[in-house]
GUMI-401114 format. One record per residue (C-alpha): x, y, z; residue in one letter; residue number from 1. Coordinates in Angstrom, 2 decimals. Layout:
residues N
@east: X&north: Y&up: Z&code: A&pos: NUM
...
END
This chain:
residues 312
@east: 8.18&north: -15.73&up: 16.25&code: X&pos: 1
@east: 4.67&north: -15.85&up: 14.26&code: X&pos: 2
@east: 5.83&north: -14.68&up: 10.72&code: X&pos: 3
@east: 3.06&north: -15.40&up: 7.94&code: X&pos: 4
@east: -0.27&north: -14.36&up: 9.67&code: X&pos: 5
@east: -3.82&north: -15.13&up: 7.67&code: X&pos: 6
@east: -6.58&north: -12.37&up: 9.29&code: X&pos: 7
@east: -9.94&north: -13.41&up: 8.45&code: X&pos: 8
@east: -12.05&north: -9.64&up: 8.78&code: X&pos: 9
@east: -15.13&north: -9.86&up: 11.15&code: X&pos: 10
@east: -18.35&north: -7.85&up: 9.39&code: X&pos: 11
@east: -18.01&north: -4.76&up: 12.07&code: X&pos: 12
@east: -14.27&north: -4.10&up: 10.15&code: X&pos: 13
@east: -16.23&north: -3.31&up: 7.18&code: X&pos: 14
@east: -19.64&north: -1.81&up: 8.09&code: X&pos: 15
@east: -23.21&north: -2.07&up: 6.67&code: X&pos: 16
@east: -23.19&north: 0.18&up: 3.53&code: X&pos: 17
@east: -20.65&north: 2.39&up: 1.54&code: X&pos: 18
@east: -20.31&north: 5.14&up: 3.94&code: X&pos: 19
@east: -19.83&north: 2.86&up: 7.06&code: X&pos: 20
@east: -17.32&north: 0.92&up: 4.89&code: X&pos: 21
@east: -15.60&north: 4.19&up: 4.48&code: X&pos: 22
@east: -14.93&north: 4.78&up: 7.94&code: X&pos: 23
@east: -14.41&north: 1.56&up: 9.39&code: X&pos: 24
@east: -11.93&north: 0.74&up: 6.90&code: X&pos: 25
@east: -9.77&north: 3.83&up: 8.31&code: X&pos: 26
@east: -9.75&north: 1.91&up: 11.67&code: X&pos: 27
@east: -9.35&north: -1.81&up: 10.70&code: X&pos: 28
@east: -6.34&north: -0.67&up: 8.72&code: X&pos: 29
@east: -4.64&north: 0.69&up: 11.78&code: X&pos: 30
@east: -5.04&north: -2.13&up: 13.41&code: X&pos: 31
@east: -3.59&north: -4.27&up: 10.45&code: X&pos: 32
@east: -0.66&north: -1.84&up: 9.94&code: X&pos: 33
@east: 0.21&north: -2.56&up: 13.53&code: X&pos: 34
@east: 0.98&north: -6.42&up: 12.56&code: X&pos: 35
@east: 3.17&north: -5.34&up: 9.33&code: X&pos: 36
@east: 4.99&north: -2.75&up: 10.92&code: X&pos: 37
@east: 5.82&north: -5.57&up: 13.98&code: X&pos: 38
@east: 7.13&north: -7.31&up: 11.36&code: X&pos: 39
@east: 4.66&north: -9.85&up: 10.11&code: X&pos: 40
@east: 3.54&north: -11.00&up: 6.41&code: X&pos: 41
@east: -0.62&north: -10.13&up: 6.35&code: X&pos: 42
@east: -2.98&north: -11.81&up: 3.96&code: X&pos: 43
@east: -6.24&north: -10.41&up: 4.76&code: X&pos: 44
@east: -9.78&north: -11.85&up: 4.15&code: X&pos: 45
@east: -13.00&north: -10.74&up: 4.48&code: X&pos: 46
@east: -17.23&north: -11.30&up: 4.91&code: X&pos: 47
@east: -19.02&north: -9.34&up: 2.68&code: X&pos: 48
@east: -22.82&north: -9.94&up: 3.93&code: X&pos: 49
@east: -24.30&north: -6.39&up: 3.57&code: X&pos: 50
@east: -22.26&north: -5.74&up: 0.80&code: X&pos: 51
@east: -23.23&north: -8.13&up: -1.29&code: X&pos: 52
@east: -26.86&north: -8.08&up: -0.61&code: X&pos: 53
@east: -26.53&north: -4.66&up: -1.51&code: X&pos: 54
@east: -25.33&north: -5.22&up: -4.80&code: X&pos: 55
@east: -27.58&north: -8.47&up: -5.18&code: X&pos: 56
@east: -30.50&north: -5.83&up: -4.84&code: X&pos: 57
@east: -29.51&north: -3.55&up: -7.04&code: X&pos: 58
@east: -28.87&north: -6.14&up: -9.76&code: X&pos: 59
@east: -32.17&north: -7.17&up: -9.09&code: X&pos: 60
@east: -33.78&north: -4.09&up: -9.27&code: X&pos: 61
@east: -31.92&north: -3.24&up: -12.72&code: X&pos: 62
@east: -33.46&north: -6.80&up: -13.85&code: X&pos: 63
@east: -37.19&north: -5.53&up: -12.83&code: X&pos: 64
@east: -37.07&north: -2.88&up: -14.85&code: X&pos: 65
@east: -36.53&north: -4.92&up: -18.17&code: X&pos: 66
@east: -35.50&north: -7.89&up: -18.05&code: X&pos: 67
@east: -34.69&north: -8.70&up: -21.55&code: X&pos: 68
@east: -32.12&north: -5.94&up: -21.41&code: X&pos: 69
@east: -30.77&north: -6.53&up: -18.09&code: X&pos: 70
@east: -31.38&north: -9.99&up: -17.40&code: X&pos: 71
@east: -30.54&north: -11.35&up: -13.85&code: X&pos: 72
@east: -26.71&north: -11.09&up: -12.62&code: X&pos: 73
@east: -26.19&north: -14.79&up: -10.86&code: X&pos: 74
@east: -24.99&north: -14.48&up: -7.28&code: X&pos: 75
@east: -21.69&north: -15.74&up: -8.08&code: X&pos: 76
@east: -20.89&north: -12.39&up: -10.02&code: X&pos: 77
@east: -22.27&north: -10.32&up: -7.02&code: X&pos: 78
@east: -19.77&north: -11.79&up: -5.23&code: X&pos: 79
@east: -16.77&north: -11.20&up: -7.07&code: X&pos: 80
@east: -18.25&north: -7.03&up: -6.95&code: X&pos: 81
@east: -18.27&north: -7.32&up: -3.92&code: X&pos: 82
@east: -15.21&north: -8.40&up: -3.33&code: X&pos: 83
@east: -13.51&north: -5.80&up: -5.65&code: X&pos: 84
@east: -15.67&north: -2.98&up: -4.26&code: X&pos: 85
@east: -14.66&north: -3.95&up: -0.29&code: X&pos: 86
@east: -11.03&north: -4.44&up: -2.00&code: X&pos: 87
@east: -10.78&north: -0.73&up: -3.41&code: X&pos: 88
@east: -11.66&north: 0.79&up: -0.11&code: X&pos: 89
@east: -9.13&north: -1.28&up: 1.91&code: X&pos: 90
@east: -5.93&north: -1.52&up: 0.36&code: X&pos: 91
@east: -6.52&north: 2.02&up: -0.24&code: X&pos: 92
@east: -7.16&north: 3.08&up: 3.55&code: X&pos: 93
@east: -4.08&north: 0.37&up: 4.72&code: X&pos: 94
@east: -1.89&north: 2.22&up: 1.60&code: X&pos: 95
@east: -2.68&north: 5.49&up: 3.18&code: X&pos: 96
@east: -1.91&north: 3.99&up: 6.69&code: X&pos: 97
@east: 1.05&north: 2.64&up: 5.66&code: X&pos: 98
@east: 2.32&north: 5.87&up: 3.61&code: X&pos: 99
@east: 1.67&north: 7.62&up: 7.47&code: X&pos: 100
@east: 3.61&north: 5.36&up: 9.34&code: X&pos: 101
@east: 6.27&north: 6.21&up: 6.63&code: X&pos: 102
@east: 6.02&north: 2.50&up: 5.51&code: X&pos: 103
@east: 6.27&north: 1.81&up: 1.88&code: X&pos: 104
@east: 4.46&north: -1.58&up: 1.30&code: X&pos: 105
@east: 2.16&north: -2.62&up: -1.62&code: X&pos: 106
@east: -1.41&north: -3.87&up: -1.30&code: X&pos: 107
@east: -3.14&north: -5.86&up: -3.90&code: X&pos: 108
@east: -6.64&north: -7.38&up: -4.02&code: X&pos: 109
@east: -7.43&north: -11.17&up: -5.91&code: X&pos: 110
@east: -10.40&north: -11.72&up: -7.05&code: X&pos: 111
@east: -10.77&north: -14.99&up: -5.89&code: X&pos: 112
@east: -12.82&north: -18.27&up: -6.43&code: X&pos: 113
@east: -13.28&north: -21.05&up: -4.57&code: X&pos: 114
@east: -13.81&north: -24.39&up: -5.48&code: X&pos: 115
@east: -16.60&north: -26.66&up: -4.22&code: X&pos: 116
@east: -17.75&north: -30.03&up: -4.16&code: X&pos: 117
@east: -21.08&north: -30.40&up: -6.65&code: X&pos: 118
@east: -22.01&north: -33.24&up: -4.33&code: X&pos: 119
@east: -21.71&north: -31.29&up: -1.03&code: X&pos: 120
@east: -25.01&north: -32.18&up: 0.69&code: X&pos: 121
@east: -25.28&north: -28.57&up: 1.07&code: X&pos: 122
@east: -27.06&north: -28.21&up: -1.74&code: X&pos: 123
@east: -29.85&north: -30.51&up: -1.18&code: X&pos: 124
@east: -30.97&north: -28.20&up: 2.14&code: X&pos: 125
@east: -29.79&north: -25.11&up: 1.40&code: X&pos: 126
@east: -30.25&north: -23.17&up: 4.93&code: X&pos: 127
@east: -28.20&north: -19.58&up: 3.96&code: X&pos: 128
@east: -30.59&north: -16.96&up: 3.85&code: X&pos: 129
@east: -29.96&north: -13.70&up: 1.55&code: X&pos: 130
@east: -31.48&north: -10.42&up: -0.32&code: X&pos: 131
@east: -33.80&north: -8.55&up: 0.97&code: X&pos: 132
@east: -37.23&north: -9.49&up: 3.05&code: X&pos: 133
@east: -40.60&north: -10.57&up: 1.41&code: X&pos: 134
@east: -43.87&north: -11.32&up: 2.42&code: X&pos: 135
@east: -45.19&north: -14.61&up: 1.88&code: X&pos: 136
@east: -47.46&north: -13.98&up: -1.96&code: X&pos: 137
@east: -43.85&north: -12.44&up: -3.45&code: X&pos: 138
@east: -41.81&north: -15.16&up: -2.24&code: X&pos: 139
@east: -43.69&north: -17.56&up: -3.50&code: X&pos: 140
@east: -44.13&north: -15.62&up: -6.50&code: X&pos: 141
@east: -40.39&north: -15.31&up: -7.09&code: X&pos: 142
@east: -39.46&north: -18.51&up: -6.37&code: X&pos: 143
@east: -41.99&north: -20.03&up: -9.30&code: X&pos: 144
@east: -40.56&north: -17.35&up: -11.68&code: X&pos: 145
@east: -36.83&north: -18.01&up: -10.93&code: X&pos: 146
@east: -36.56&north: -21.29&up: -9.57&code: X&pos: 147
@east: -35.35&north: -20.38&up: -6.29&code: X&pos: 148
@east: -35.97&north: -21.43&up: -2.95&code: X&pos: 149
@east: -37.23&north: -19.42&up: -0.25&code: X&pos: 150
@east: -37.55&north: -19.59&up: 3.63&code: X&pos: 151
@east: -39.24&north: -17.42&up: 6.73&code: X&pos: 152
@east: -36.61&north: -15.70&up: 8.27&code: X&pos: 153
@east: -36.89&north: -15.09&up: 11.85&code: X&pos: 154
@east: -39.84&north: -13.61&up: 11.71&code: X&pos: 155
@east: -39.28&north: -10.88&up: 9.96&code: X&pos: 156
@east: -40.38&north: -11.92&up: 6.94&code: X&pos: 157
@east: -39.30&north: -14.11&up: 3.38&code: X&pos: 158
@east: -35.72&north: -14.40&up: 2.12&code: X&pos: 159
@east: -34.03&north: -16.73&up: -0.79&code: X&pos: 160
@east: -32.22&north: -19.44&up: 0.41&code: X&pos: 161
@east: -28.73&north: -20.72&up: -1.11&code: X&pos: 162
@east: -26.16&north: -23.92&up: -0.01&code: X&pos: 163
@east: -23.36&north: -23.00&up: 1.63&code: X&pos: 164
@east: -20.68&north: -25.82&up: 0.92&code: X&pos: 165
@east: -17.23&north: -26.28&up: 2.24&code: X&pos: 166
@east: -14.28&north: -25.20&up: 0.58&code: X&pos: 167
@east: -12.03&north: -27.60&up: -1.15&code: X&pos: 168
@east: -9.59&north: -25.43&up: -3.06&code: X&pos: 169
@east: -8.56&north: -21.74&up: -3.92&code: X&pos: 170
@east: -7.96&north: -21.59&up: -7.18&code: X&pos: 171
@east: -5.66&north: -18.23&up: -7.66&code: X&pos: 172
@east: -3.66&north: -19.68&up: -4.47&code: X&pos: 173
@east: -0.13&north: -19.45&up: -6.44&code: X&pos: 174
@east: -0.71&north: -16.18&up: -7.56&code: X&pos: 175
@east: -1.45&north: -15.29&up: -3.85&code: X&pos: 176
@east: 1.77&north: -17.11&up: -3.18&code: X&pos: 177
@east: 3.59&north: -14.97&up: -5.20&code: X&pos: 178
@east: 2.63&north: -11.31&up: -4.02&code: X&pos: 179
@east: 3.26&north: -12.80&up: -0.80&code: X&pos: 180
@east: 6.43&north: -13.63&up: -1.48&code: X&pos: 181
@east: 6.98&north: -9.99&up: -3.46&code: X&pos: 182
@east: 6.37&north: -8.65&up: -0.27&code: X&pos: 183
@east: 2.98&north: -7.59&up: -0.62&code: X&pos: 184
@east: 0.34&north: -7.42&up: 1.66&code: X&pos: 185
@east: -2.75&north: -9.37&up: -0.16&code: X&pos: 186
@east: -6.68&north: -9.32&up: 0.31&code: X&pos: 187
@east: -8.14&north: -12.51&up: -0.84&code: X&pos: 188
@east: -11.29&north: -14.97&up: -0.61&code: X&pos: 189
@east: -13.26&north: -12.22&up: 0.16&code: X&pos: 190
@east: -17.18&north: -12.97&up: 1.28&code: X&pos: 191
@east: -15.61&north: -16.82&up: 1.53&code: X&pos: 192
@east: -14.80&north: -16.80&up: -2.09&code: X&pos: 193
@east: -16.61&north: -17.13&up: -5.29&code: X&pos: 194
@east: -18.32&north: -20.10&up: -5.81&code: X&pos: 195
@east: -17.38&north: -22.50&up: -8.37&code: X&pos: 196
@east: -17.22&north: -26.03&up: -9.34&code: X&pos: 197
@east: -15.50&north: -27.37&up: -11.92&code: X&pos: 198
@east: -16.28&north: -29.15&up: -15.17&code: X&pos: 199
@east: -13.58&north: -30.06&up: -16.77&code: X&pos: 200
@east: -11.48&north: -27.24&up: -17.88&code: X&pos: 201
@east: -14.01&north: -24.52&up: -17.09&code: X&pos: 202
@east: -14.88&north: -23.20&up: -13.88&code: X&pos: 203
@east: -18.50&north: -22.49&up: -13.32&code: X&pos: 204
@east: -20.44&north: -20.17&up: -10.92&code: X&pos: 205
@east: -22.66&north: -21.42&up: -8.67&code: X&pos: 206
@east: -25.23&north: -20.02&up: -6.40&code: X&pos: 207
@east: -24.36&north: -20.59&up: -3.48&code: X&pos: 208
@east: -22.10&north: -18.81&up: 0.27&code: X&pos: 209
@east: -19.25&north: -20.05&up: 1.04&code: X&pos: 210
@east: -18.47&north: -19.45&up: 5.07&code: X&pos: 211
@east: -15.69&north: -16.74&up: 5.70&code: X&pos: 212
@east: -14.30&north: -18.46&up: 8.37&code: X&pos: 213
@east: -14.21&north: -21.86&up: 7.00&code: X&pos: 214
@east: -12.52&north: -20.22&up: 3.93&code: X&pos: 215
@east: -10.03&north: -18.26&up: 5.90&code: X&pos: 216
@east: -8.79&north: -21.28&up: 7.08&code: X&pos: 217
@east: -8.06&north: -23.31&up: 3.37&code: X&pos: 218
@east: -6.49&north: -19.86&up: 2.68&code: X&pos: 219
@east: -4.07&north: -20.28&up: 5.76&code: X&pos: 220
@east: -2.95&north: -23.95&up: 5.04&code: X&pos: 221
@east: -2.51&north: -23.18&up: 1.16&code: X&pos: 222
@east: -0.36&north: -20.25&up: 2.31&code: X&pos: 223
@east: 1.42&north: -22.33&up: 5.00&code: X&pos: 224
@east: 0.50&north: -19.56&up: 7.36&code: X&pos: 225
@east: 2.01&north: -19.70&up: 11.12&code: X&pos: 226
@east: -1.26&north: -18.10&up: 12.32&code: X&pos: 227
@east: -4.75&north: -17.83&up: 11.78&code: X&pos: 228
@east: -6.52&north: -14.93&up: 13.36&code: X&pos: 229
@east: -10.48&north: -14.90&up: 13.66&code: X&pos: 230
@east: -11.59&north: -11.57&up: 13.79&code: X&pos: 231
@east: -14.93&north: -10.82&up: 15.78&code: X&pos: 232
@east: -17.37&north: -9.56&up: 17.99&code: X&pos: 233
@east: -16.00&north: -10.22&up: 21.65&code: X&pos: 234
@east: -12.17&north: -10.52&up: 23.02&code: X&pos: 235
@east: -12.51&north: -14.09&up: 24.03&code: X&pos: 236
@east: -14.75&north: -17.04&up: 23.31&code: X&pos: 237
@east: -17.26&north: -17.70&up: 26.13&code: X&pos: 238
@east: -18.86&north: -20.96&up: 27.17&code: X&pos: 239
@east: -22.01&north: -20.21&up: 28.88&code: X&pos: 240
@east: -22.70&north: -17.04&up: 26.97&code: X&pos: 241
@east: -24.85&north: -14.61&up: 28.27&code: X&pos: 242
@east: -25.44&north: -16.34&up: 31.21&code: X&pos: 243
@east: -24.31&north: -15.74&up: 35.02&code: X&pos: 244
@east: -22.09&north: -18.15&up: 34.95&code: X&pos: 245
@east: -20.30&north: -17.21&up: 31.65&code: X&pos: 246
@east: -16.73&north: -18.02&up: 31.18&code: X&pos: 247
@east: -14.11&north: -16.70&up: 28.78&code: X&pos: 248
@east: -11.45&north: -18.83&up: 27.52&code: X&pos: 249
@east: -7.84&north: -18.01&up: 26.89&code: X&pos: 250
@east: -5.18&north: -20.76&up: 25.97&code: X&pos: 251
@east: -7.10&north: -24.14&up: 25.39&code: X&pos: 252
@east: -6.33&north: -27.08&up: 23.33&code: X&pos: 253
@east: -7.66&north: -28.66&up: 20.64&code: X&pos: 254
@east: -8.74&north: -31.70&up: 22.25&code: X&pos: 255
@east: -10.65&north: -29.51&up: 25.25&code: X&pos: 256
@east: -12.34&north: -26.92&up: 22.11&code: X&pos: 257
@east: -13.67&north: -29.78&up: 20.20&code: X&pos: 258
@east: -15.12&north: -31.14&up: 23.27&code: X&pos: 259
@east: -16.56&north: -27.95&up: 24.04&code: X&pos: 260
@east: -18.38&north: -28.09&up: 20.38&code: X&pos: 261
@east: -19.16&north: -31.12&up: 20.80&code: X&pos: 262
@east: -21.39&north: -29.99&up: 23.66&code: X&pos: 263
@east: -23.17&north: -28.07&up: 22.01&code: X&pos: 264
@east: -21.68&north: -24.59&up: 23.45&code: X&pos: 265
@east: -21.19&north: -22.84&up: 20.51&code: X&pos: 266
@east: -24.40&north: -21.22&up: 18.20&code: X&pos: 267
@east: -24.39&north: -22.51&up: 14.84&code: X&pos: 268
@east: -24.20&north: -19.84&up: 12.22&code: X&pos: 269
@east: -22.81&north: -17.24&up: 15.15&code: X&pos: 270
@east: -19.38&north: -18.70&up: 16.68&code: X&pos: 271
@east: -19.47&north: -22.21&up: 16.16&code: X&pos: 272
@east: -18.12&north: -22.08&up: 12.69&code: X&pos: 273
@east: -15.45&north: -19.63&up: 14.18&code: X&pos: 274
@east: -14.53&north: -22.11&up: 16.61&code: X&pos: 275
@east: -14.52&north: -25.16&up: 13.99&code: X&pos: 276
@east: -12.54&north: -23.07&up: 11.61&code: X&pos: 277
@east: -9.98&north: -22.81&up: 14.12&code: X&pos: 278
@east: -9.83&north: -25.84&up: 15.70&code: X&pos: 279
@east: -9.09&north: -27.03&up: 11.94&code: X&pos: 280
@east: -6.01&north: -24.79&up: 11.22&code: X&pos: 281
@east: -4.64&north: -25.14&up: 14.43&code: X&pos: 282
@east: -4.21&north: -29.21&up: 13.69&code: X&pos: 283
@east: -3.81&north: -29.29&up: 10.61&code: X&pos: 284
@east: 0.33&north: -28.98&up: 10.93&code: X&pos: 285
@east: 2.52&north: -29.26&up: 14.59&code: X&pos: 286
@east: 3.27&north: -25.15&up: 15.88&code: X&pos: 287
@east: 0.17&north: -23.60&up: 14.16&code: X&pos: 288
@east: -2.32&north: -21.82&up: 16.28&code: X&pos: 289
@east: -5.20&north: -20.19&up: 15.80&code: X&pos: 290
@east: -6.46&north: -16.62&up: 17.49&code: X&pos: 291
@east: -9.74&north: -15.53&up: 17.92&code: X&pos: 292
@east: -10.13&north: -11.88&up: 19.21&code: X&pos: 293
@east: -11.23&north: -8.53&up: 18.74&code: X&pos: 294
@east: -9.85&north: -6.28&up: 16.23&code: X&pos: 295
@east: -8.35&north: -3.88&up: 17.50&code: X&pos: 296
@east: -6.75&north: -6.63&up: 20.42&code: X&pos: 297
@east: -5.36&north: -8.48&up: 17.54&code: X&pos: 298
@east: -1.29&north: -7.67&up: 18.34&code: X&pos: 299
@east: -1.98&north: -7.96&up: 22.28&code: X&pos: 300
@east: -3.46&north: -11.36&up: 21.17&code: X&pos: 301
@east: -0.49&north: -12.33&up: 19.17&code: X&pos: 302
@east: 1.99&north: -11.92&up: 21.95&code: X&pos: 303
@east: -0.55&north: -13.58&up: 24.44&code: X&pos: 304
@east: -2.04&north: -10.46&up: 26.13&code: X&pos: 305
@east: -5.39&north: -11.29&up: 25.27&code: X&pos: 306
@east: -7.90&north: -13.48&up: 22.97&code: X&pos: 307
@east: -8.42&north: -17.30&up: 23.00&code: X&pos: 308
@east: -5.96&north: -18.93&up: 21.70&code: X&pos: 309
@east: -6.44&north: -22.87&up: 20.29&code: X&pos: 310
@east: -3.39&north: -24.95&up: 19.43&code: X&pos: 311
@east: -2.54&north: -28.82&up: 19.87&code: X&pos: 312
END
């Protein structure tokens, strides 16, 4: 039986702003509660797109108004908000939950940061789009003033661009260890972690996103997780999506999914770093396996009801 279970939080278990988080948080936690009260230790991660645009905006908005007295918060530091701010609301709704089911179980959020490699070629084209929309003049005006880069964005208009690296390390990992252990249910690496490299014995910010999905799985093979589960959009993975002749998948190897990515099946920046992030976990160590599912299918997924399932 699955014991140690990483859940990596798809962006409709949090919402869009703070009173979507509110209420969405009531339901993911339901869902979540259902896994500890079957019996299974929970670390839980999380995106944090609109949230930390949000706060990005703000921060930025502060810094308009005087600069000199509230000069620009780096993106790093949004992130770690962000991740305390999605924190607060969900260990309290899963304490609540738990408290309901008459389960007594603590919760407990780490800020955490992420290590990444200064020499990821990330950071030559960075390709991550984020804040808020511009027209061209203020882009370019921005970007001269601050040094960023900026890109069109689908058409809808200018956005700052930032690298998003790979993962190489999670730096609080023993402490998340050891509430695990404690037998606590822990939220970590949320929004992918916060960005950092290292120089010698500091650790340094950088601007930059690291993917949720690709951090969700360092997470599970520091924790020595049985399972990864990939929260999302749709029950299964589909290969022809969209089209008539769509096709969900269920059990399927690792050999057949990487030759399915391989293909070209999978949208980059949509499922396909789902889908790498799992083929990853799932052979990284003999008898792990990675889920990908909807939220609320998560235990019928577990006991093979539903979902796609990748394993060697």
């Amino acid at each position: 039986m699955v014991k140690r279970v990483v859940v990596a939080l798809g962006g409709n278990a949090l919402g869009n702003n703070l009173v979507e988080q509110m209420k969405a948080v009531k339901e993911t936690s339901k869902a979540i509660v259902d896994l500890i009260e079957a019996g299974y230790e929970v670390i839980l991660s999380h995106g944090n797109g609109p949230q930390v645009g949000m706060i990005q905006l703000a921060m930025e908005g502060l810094s308009m108004t005087d600069s000199e007295k509230y000069p620009t918060v780096p993106l790093s530091v949004c992130v770690a908000m962000s991740q305390s701010y999605v924190g607060y609301d969900l260990q309290n709704a899963l304490r609540e939950e738990l408290l309901n089911r008459g389960l007594v179980q603590p919760v407990a959020t780490v800020i955490t940061q992420v290590a990444v490699d200064p020499a990821d070629p990330a950071f030559k084209t960075p390709t991550k789009p984020i804040g808020r929309f511009m027209d061209q003049a203020e882009a370019e005006a921005l970007a001269a003033a601050k040094g960023i880069q900026i890109m069109e964005d689908a058409g809808r208009g200018y956005r700052q661009v930032v690298a998003s690296p790979k993962p190489q390390e999670i730096i609080e990992v023993e402490t998340i260890q050891t509430l695990v252990k404690g037998g606590q249910t822990v939220i970590a690496c949320g929004g992918g972690g916060i960005p950092i490299v290292k120089e010698g014995n500091q650790l340094k910010g950088v601007a930059a996103v690291i993917d949720k999905d690709f951090c969700s799985e360092v997470l599970a093979e520091a924790v020595d997780a049985d399972l990864l589960i990939i929260l999302t959009a749709v029950e299964k993975v589909c290969i022809n999506y969209g089209q008539p002749d769509q096709e969900e998948l269920s059990d399927i190897s690792v050999a057949e999914m990487e030759a399915l990515a391989e293909a070209g099946h999978f949208a980059p920046g949509s499922m396909l770093p789902k889908v790498e992030a799992a083929i990853a976990f799932a052979k990284s160590k003999p008898g792990r396996k990675t889920l990908i599912t909807l939220l609320e299918k998560a235990h019928e997924g577990i006991v093979g009801k539903t979902g796609t399932t990748v394993q060697l």
